[in-house]
C-alpha positions, 0 to 999 in steps of 0.5 A, a space after each residue: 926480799 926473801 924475807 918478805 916474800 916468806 912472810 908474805 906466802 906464811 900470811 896468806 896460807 890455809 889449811 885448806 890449800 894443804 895437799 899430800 906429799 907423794 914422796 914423803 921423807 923423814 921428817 914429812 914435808 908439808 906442801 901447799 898450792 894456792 892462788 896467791 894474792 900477794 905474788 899474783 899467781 899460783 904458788 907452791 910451798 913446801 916446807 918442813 918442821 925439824 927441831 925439837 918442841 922447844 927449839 923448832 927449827 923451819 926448813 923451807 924447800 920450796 917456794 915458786 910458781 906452781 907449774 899444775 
């Protein structure tokens, strides 16, 4: 089920629904806001990218309603 749902909020994502992290950490988090259509509200995601190029390595935060 948290499978389905990560792939359902990576699908529907754009760039365009970036916003910037007011308390950015090492490395940055990116956050996104967006009226999904596969949850059937407003979302918030955020995520971080760590790792190396060959090996990445995706830590999600968060992912629930967004409450703003």
């Amino acid at each position: 089920m948290m499978w389905e749902a990560l792939c359902g909020a990576f699908e529907e994502v754009r760039v365009d629904f970036y916003q910037i992290d007011r308390n950015p950490q090492e490395p940055p988090a990116y956050i996104f806001i967006w009226e999904s259509k596969f949850f059937g509200k407003r979302v918030y995601l955020k995520f971080k990218l760590k790792g190396t190029r060959r090996k990445p390595v995706l830590w999600v935060y968060s992912c629930h309603t967004a409450h703003f």
